[in-house]
DSSP file (Angstrom, degrees, kcal/mol; ACC not computed):
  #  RESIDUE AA STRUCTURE BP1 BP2  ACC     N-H-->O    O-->H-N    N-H-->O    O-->H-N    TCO  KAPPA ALPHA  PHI   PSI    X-CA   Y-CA   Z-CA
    1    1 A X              0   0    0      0, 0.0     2,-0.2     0, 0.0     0, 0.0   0.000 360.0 360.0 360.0 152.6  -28.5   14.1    1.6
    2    2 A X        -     0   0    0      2,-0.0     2,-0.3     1,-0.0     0, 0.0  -0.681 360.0-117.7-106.0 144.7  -27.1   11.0    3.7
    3    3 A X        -     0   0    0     -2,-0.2     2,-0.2     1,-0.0    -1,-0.0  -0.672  31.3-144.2 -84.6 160.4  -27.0   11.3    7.6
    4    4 A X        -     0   0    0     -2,-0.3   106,-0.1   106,-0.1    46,-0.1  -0.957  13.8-119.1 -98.4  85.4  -23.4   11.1    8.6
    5    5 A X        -     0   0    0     -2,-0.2    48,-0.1     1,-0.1     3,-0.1  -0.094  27.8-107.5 -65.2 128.9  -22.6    9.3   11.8
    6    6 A X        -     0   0    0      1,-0.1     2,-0.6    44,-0.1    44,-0.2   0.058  37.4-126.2 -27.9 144.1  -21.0   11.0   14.4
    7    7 A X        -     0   0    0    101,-0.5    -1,-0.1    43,-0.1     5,-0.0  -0.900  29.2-122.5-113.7 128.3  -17.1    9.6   14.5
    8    8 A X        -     0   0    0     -2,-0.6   100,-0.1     1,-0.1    -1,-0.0  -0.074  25.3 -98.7 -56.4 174.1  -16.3    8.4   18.0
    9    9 A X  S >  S+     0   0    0      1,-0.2     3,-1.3     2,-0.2     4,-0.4   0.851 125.5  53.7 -69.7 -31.6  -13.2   10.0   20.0
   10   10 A X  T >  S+     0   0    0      1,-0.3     3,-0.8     2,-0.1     4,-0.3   0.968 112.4  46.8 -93.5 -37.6  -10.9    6.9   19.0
   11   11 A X  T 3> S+     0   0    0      1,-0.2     4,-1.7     2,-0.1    -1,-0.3   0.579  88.1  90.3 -62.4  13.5  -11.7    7.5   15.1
   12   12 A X  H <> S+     0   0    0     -3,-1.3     4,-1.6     1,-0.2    -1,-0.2   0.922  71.8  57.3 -78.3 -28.0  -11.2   10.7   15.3
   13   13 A X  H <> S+     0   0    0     -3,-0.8     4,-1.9    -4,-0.4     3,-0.5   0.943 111.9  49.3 -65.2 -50.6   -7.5   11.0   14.5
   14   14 A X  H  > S+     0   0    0      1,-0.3     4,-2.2    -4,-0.3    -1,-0.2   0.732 105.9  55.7 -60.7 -37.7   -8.4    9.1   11.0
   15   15 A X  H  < S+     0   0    0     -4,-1.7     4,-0.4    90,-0.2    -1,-0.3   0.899 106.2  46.7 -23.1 -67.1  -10.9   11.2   10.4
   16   16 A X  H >X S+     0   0    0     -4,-1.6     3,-3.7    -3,-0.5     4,-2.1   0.967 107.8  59.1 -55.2 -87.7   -8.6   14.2   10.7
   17   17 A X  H 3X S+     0   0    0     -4,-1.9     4,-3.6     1,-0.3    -2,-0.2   0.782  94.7  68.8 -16.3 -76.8   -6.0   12.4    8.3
   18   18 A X  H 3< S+     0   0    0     -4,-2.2    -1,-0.3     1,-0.3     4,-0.3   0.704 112.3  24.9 -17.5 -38.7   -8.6   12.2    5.6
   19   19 A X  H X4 S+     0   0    0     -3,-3.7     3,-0.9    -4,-0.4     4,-0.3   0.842 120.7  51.9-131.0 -36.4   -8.7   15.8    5.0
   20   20 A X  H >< S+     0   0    0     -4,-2.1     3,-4.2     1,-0.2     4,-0.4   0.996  92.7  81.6 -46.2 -51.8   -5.1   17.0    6.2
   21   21 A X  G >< S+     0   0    0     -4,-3.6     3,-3.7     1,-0.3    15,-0.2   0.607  80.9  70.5   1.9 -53.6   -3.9   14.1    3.8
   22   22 A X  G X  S+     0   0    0     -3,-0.9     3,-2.4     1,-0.4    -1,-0.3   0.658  72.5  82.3 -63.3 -25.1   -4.5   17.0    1.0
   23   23 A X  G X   +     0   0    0     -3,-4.2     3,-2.1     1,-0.3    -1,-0.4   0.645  68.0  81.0 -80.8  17.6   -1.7   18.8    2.0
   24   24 A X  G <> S+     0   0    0     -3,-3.7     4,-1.4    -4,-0.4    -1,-0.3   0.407  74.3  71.5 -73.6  20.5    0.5   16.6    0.0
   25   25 A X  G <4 S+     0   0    0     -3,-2.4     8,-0.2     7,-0.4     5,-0.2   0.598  90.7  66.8 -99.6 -13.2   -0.4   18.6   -3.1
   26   26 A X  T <4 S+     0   0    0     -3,-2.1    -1,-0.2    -4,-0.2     3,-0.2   0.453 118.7  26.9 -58.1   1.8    2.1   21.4   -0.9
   27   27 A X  T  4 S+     0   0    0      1,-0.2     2,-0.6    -4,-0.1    -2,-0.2   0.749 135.4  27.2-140.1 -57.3    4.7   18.9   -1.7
   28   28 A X  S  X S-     0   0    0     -4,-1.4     4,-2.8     2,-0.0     5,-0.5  -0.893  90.3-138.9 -96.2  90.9    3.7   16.9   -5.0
   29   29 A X  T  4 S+     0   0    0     -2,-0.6     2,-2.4     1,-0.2    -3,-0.1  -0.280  78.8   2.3 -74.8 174.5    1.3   19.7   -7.2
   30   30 A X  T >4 S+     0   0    0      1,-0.2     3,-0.7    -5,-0.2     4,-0.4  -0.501 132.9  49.0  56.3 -71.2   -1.3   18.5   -8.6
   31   31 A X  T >> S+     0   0    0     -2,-2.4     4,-2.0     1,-0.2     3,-0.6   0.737 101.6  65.5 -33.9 -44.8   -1.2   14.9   -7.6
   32   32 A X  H 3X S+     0   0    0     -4,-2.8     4,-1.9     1,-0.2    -7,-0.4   0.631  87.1  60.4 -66.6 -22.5   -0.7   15.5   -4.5
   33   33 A X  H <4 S+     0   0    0     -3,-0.7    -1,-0.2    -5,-0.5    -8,-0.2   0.925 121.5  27.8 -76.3 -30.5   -3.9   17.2   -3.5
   34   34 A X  H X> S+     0   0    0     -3,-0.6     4,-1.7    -4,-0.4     3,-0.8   0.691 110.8  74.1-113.2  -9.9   -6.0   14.3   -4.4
   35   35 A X  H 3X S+     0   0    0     -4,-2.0     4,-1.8     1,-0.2    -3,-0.2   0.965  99.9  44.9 -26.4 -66.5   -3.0   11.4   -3.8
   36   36 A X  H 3X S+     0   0    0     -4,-1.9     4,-1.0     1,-0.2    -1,-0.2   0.424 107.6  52.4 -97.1  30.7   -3.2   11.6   -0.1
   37   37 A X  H <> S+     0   0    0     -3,-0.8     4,-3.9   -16,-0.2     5,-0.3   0.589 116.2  41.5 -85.0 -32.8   -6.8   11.6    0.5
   38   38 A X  H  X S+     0   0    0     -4,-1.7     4,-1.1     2,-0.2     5,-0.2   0.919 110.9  55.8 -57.6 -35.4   -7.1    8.5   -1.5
   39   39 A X  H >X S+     0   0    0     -4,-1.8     4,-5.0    -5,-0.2     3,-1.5   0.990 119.6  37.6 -54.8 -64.7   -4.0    7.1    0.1
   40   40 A X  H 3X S+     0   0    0     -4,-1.0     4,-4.1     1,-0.3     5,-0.5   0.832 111.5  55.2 -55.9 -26.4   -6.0    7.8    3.3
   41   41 A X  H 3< S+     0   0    0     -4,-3.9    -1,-0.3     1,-0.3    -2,-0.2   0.673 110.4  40.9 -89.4   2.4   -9.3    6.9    2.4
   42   42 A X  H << S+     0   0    0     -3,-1.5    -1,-0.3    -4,-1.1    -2,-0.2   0.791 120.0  49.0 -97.9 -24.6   -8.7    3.4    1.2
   43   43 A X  H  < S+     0   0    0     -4,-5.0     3,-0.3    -5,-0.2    -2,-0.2   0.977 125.5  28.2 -68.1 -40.6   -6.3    3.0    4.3
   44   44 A X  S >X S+     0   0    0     -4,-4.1     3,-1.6    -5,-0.3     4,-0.7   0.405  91.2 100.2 -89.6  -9.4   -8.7    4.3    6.7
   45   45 A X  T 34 S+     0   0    0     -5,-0.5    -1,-0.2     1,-0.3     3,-0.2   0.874  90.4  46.9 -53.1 -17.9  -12.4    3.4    4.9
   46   46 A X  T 34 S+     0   0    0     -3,-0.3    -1,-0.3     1,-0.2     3,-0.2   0.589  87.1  79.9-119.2   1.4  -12.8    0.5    7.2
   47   47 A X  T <4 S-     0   0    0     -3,-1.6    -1,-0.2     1,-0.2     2,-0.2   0.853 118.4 -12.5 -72.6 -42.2  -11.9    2.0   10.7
   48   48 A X     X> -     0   0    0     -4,-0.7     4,-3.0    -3,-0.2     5,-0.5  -0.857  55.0-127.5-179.5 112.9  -15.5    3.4   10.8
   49   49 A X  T  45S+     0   0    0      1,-0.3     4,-0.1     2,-0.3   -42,-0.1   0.823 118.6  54.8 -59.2 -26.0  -18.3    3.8    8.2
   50   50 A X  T >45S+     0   0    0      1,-0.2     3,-1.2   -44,-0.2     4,-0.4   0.966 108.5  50.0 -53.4 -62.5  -18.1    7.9    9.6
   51   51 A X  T 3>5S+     0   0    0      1,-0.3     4,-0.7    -3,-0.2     3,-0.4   0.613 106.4  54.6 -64.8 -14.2  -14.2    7.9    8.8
   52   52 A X  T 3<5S+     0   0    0     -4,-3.0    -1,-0.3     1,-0.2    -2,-0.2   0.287 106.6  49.2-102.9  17.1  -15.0    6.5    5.2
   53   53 A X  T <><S+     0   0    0     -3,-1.2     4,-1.5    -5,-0.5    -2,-0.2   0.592 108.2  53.0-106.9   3.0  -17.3    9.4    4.6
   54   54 A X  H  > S+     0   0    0     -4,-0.4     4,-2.2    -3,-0.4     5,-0.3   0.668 119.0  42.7-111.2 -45.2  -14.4   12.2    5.9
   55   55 A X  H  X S+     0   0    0     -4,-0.7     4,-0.9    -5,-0.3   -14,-0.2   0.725 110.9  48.0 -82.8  -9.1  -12.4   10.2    3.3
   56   56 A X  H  > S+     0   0    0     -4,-0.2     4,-1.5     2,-0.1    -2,-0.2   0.914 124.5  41.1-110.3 -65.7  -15.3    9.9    0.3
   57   57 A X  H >X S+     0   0    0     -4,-1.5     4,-2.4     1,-0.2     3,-1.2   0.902 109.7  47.4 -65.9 -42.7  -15.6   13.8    1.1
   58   58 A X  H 3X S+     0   0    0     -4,-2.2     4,-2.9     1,-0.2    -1,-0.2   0.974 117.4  52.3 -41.0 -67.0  -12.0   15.1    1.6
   59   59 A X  H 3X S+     0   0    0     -4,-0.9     4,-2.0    -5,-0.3    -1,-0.2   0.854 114.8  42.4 -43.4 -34.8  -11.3   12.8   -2.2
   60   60 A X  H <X S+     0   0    0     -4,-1.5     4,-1.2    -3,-1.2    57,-0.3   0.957 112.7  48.5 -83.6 -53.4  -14.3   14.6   -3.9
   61   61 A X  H  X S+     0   0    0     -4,-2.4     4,-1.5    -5,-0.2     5,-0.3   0.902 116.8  48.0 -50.3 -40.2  -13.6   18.2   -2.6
   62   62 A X  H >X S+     0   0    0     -4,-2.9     4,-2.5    -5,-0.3     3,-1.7   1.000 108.5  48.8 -54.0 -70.1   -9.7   17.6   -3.8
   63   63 A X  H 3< S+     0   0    0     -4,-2.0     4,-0.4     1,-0.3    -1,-0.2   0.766 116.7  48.3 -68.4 -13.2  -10.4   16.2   -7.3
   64   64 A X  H 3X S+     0   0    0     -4,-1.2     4,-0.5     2,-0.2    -1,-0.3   0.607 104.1  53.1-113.7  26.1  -12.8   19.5   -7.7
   65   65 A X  H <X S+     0   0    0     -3,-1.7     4,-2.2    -4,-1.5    -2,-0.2   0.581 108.9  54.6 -84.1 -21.5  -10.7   22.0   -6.6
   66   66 A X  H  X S+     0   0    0     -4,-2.5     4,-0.8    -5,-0.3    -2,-0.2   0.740 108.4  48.5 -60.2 -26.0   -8.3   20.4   -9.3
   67   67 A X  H  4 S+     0   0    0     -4,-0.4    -2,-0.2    -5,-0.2    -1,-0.2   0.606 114.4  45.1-166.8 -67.6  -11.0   21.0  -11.4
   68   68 A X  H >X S+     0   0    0     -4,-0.5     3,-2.8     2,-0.2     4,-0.7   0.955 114.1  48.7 -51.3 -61.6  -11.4   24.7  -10.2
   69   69 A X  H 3X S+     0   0    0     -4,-2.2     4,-1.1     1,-0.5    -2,-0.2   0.711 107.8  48.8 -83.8 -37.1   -7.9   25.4  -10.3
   70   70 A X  H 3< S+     0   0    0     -4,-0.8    -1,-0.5     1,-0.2     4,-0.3   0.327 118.1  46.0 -83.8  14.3   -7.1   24.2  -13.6
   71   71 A X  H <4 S+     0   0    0     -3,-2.8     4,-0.5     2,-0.1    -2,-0.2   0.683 109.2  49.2-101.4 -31.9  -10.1   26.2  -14.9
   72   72 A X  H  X S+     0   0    0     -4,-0.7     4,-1.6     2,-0.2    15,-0.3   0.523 110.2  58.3 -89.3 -20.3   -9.5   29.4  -13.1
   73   73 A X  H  X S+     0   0    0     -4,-1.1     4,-1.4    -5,-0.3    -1,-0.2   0.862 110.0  40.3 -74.7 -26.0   -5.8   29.0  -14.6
   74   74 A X  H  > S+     0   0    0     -4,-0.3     4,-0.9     3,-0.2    -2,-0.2   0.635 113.1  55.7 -95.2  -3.4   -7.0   29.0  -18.1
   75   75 A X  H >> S+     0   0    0     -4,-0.5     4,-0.7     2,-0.2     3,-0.5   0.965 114.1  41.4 -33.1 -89.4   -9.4   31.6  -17.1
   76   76 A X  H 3X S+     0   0    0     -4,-1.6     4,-1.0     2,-0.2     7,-0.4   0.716 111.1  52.9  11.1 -84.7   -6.3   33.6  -15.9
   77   77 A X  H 3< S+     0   0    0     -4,-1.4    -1,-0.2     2,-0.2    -2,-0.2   0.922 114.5  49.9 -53.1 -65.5   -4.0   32.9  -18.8
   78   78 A X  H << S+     0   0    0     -4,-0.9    -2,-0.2    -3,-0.5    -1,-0.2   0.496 119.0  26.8 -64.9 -40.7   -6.6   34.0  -20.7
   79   79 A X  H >< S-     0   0    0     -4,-0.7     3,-1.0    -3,-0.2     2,-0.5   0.430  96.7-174.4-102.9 -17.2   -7.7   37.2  -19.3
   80   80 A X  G ><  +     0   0    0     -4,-1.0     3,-0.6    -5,-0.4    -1,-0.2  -0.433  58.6  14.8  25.2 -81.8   -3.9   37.8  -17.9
   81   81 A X  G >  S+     0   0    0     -2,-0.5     3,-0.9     1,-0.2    -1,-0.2   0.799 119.1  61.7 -93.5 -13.4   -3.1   40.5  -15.9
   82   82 A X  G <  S+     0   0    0     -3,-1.0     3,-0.4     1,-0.2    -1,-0.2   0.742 117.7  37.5 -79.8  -9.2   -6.7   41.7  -14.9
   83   83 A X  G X  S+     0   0    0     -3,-0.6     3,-1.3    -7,-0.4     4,-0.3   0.104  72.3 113.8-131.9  47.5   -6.9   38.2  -13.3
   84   84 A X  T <> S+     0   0    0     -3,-0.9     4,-0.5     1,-0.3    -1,-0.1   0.484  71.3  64.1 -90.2   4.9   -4.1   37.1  -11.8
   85   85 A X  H 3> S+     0   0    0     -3,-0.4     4,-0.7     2,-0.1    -1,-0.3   0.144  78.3  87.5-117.0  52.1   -5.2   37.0   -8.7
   86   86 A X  H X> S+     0   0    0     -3,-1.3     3,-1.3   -14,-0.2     4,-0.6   0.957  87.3  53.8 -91.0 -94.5   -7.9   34.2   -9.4
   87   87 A X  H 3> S+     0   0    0     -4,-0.3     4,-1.5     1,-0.3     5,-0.2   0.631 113.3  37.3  -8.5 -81.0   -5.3   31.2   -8.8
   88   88 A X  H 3X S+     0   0    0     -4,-0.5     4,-2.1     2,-0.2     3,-0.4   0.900 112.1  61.9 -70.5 -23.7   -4.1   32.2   -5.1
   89   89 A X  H XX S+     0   0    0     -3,-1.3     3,-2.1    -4,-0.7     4,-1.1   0.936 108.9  45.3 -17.8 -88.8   -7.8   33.4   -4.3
   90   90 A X  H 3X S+     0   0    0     -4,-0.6     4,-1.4     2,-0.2     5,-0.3   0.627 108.9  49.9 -53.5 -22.7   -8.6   29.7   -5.0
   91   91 A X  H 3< S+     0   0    0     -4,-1.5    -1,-0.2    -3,-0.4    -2,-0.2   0.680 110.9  55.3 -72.9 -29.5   -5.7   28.0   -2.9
   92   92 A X  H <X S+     0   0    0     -4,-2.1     4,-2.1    -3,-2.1    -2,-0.2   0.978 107.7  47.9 -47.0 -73.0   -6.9   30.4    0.0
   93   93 A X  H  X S+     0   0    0     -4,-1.1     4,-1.0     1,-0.3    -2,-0.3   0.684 114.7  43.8 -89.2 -38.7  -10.2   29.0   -0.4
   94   94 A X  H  X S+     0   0    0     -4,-1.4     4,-2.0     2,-0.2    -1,-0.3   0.744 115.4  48.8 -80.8  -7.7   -8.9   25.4   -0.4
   95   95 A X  H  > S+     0   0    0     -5,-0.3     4,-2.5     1,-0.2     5,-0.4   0.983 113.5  44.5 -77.7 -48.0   -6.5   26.0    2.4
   96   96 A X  H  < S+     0   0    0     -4,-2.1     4,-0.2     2,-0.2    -1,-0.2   0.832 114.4  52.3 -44.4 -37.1   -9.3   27.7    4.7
   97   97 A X  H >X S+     0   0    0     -4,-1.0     4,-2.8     2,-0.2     3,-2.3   0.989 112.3  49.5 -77.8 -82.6  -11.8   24.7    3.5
   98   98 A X  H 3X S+     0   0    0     -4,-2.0     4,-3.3     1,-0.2    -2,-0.2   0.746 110.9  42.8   9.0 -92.4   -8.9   22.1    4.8
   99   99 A X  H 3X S+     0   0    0     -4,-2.5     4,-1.4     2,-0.3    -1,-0.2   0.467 112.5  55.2 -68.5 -18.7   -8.2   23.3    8.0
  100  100 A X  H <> S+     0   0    0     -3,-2.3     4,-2.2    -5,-0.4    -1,-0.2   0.827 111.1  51.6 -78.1 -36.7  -12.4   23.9    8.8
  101  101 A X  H >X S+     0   0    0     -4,-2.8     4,-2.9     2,-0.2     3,-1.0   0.999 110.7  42.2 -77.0 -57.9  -12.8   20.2    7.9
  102  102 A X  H 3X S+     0   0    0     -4,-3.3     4,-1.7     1,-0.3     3,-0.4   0.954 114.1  49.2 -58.2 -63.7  -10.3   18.9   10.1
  103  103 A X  H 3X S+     0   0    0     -4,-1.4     4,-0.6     1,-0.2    -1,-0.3   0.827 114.7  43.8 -44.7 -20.2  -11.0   20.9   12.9
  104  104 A X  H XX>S+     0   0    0     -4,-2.2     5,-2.2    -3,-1.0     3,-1.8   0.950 121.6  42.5 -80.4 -37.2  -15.0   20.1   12.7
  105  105 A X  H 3<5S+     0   0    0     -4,-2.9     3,-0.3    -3,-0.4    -1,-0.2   0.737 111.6  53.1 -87.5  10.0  -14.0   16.2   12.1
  106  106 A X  H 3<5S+     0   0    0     -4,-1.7    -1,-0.3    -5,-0.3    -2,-0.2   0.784 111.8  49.0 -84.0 -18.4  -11.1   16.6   15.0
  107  107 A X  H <<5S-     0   0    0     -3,-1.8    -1,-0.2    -4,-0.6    -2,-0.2   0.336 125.4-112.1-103.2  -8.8  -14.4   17.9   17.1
  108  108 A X  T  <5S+     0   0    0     -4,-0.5  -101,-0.5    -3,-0.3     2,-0.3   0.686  83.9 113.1  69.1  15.0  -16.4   14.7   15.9
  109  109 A X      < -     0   0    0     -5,-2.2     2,-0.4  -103,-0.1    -1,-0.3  -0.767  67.2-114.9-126.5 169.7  -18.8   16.7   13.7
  110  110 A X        -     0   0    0     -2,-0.3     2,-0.4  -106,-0.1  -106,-0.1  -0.937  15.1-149.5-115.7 125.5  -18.9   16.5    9.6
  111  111 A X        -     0   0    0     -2,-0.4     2,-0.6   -10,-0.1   -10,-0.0  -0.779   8.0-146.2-117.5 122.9  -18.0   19.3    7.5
  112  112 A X        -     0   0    0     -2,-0.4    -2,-0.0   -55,-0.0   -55,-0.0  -0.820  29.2-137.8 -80.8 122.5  -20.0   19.3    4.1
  113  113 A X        -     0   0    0     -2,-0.6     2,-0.4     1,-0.1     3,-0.3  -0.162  22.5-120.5 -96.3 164.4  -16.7   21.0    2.0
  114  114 A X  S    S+     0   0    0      1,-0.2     3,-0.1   -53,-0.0    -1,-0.1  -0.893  83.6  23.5-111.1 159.4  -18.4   23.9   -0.6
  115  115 A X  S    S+     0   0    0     -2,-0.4     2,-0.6     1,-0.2    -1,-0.2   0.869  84.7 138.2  61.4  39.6  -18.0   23.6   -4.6
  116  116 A X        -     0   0    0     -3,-0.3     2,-0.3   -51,-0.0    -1,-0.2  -0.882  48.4-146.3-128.3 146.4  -17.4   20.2   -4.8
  117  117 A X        -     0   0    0     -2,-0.6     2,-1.3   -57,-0.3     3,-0.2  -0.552  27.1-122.5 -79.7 156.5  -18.8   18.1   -7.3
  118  118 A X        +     0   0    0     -2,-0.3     3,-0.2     1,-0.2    -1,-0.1  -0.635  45.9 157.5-118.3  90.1  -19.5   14.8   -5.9
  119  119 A X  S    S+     0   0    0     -2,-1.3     2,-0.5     1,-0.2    -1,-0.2   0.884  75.3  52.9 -53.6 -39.5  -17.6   12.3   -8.0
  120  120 A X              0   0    0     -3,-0.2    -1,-0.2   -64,-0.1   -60,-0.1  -0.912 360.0 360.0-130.7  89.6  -17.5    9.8   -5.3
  121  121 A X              0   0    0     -2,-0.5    -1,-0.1    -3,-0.2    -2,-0.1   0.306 360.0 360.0 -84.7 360.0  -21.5    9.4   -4.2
């Protein structure tokens, strides 16, 4: 595992971005969840080598909660009414995940997200 450098107080706001970004998947599904963290992390990658690792995780946790979600839906589908509540379970679990990361990177500290495959190394 790679140390992470601390993101000073003037990165911090980009930081932050990185991993709210996601909630454009409230707005655009699917796409959206791993849309704005890419948006952010190629706008933001260069502010601060800390702020392109908030963005290289926020993109990796997105694309495998995509991953999840479409797995625990054919799960679902599949088992049908004894598992219908698999799907908001997981959306819980990415929203709680979110909202931890931004606060730890709003705090300066780096939050490793959990279940995510690391596409993005």
């Amino acid at each position: 595992m790679e140390a992470v450098i601390a993101v000073p107080k003037t990165q911090r706001r980009y930081a932050v971005a990185c991993h709210l970004a996601a909630a454009g998947g409230l707005i655009v599904p699917w796409f959206g969840f791993a849309l704005g963290p890419l948006l952010a992390w190629i706008a933001l990658r260069r502010e601060h080598p800390a702020v392109e690792a908030h963005g290289r995780e926020a993109l990796n946790f997105n694309l495998s909660m995509m991953l999840w979600m479409a797995i625990v839906a054919g799960v679902a589908w599949v088992l049908g009414s004894i598992a219908w509540f698999l799907p908001p379970a997981l959306l819980v679990l990415w929203l709680a995940c979110v909202v931890m990361a931004a606060v730890k990177a709003g705090e300066g500290d780096f939050y490793r997200y959990p279940v995510t495959i690391r596409f993005l190394a």
